[in-house]
N, C-alpha and C positions, 0 to 999 in steps of 0.2 A: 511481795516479790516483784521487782521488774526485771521484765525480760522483751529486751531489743532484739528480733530476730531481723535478719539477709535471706537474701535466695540461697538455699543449697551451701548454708554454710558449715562447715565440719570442726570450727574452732571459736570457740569460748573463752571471751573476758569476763570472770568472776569476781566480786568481791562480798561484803559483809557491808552492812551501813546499817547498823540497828539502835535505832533511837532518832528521833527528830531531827534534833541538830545536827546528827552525823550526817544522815538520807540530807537536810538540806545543802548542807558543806558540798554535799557529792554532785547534786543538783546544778547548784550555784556557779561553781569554779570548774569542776569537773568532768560531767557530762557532755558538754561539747568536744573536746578534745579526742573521748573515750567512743563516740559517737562517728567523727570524719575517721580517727583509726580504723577504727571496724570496718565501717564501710569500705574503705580504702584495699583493704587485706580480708576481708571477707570471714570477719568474726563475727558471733554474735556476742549479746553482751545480757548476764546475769549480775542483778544484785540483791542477794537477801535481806530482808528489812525486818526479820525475828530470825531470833538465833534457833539453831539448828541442833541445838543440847539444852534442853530447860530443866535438865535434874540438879537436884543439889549440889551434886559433885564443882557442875558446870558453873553454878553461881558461883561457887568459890574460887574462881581462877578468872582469868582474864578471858574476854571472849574471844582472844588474837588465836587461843587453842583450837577455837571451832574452823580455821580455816584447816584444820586436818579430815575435817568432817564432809568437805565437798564431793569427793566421790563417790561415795556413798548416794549422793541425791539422782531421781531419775532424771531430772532434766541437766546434769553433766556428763551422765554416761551414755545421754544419747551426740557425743562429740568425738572423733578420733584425739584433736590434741584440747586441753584443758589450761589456761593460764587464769595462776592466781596473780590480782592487782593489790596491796595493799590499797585502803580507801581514803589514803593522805598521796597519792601518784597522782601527779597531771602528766599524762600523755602527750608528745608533741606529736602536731598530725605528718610531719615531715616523718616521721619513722620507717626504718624498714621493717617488716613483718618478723617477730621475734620470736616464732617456733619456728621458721623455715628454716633453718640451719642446725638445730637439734633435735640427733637421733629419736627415734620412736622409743626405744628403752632406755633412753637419761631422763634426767630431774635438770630441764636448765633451765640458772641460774647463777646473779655473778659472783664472785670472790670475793668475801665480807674482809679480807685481809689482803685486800690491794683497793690502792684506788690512784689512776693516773701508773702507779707501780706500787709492789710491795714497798720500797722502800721510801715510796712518798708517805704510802698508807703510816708507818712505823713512824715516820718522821711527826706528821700531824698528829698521831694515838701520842708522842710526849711532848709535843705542845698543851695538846688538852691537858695531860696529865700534871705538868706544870701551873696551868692554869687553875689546876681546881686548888692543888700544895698552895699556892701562895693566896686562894681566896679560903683558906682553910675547909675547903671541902671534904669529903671523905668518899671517896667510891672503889669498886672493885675494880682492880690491874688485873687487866686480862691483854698482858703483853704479845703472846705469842698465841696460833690457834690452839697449843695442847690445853693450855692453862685454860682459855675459855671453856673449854671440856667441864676442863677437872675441877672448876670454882665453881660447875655445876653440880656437884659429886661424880662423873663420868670420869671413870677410870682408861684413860688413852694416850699414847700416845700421838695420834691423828693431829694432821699437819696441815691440814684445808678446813674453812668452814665456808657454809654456803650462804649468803644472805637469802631469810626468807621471805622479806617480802612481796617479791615476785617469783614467782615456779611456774615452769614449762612443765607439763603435766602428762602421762598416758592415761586416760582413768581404767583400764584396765592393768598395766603393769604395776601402775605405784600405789593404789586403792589398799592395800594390804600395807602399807609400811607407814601410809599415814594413819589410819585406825590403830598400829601397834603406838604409835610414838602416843598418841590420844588418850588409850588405854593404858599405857604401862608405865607413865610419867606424870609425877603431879608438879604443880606451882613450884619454885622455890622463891620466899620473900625473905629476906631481911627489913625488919620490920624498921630497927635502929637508921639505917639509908634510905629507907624507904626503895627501896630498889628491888627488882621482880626477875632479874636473869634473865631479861630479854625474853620472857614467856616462853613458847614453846618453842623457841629458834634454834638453843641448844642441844634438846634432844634431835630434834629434826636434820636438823644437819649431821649431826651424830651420827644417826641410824642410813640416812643417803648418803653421804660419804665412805662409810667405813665398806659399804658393797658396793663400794667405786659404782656407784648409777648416777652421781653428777656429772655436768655438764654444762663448762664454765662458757658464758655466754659475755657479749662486749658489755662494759661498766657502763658504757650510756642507756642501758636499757634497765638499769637501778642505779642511779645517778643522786649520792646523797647528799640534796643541800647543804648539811651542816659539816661535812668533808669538804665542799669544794668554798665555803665561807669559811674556813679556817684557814684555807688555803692561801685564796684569793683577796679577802675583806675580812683579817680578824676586827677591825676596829668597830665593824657591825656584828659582832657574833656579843648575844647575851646583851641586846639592846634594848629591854623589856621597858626600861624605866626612861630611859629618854623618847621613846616613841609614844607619853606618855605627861612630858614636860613642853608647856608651850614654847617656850622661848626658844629652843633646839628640835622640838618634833617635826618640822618640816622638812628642816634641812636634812636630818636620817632619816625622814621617808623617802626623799626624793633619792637618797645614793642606794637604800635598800632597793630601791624599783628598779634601779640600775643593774644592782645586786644579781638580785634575783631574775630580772629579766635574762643579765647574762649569763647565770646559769642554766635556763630552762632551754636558751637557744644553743645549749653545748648539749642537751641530754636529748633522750630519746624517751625516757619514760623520768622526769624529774621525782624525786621520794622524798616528801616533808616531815623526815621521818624525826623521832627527837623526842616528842612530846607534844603539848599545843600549844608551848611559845613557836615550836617551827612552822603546824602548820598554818598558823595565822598569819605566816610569810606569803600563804597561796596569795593574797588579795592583790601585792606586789608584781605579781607579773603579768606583763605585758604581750599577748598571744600575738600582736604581730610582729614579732620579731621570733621568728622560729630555726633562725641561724646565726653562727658569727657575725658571717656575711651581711646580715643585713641591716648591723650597725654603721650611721656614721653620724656621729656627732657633732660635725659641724652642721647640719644640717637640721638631724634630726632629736637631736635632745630634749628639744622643748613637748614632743611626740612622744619618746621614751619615759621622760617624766610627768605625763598627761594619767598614766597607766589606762591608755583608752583597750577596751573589750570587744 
């Protein structure tokens, strides 16, 4: 385990990093950013480096379930506020403090069914959808937030869902409702898609929303690269194989750095969330540009595409 403490601090950035190359991914790209936040807002900073469930049960499912498992630890219960980071978030240090504005009894976290607006969100969920139909793909349509529910078997009508890769935490309030989701919910995989339901995001959000203890927080502070690349640069989305051809791998590294750089300076906490084609996006970006504002490209491009650290 590492554990970055502050003077007198009362809140907690957590995450999971279990196995080598995850801890160094975390190390590498990560850690700095996670490091001037904290300081900055006065968190400390937890990462577990053995998972926190080593039963069978636990083997048999993704370990994304064990962040239900954090309150329960003595070193998060001695925190007033508790935030879980997925371990694919780069942090910009420019951030403002992202418990200060939610209540001590919600779960905040943003709206997995907006981004930019719902109806951008809606607009981009049938582009992809498109995308996969004409690359003969096959995946689950989870058009609306019920349906995501119910294509987990959750019988609901419920009209929010919460992204879970970052939670605003009480570990005294919410301690009991991540332990149930933990306990009373196994995996579901379709073996044929190879696809997992998004682990434990479905019930989780399920069980925090339906006792309205959510608490929707600004989308820059889970800012999803592969949202705002569909958005902004489909012609970069799903670029595995030219990043990977010499005669064109430069010139798509170089608009990716772009890419991505101009994402990370619109987010507050950027999520490479997707799988590990996205997060191998981390490498792309460029930490000094931490705003819109501090592109200009006549000047500075040759900088931008340096991807200097």
């Amino acid at each position: 385990m590492i554990h970055i403490q502050h003077p007198n601090s009362t809140k907690l950035l957590v995450t999971l990093a279990v196995g080598e190359q995850f801890l160094l991914d975390w190390q590498q790209w990560l850690k700095s950013g996670w490091e001037i936040y904290a300081k900055k807002h006065g968190y400390d900073i937890v990462v577990f480096t053995e998972v926190l469930d080593n039963s069978s049960r636990a083997q048999q499912r993704s370990i994304s379930w064990q962040k239900c498992l954090i309150l329960n630890q003595a070193i998060c219960q001695q925190y007033q506020r508790v935030v879980w980071v997925d371990s694919d978030v780069l942090i910009n240090p420019s951030a403002p403090c992202i418990a200060e504005q939610v209540p001590l009894d919600k779960v905040g976290a943003t709206d997995a069914y907006s981004f930019i607006s719902k109806t951008m969100h809606d607009y981009l969920y049938e582009c992809y959808i498109d995308y996969c139909k004409k690359r003969n793909k096959q995946l689950v349509i989870n058009p609306t937030a019920a349906s995501y529910y119910q294509n987990f078997g959750i019988d609901t009508d419920l009209n929010e869902v919460i992204q879970a890769g970052i939670l605003v935490l009480n570990p005294i309030k919410h301690r009991s409702i991540l332990n149930k989701v933990y306990e009373d919910y196994e995996e579901k995989y379709d073996a044929e898609l190879d696809y997992a339901y998004n682990y434990e995001m479905r019930p989780l959000s399920y069980e925090i929303v339906k006792r309205d203890l959510h608490y929707f927080i600004d989308q820059r502070f889970n800012f999803i690269l592969n949202n705002y690349m569909y958005l902004a640069y489909p012609f970069l989305c799903h670029t595995e194989n030219f990043l990977t051809q010499n005669h064109v791998q430069q010139e798509v590294e170089q608009w990716m750095r772009l890419a991505v750089t101009s994402a990370y300076s619109h987010a507050y906490f950027l999520h490479f969330a997707g799988g590990a084609y996205w997060k191998s996006l981390i490498k792309y970006v460029n930490l000094a540009f931490q705003n819109p504002t501090d592109f200009d490209l006549l000047t500075q491009l040759k900088d931008i595409s340096s991807n200097a650290q």
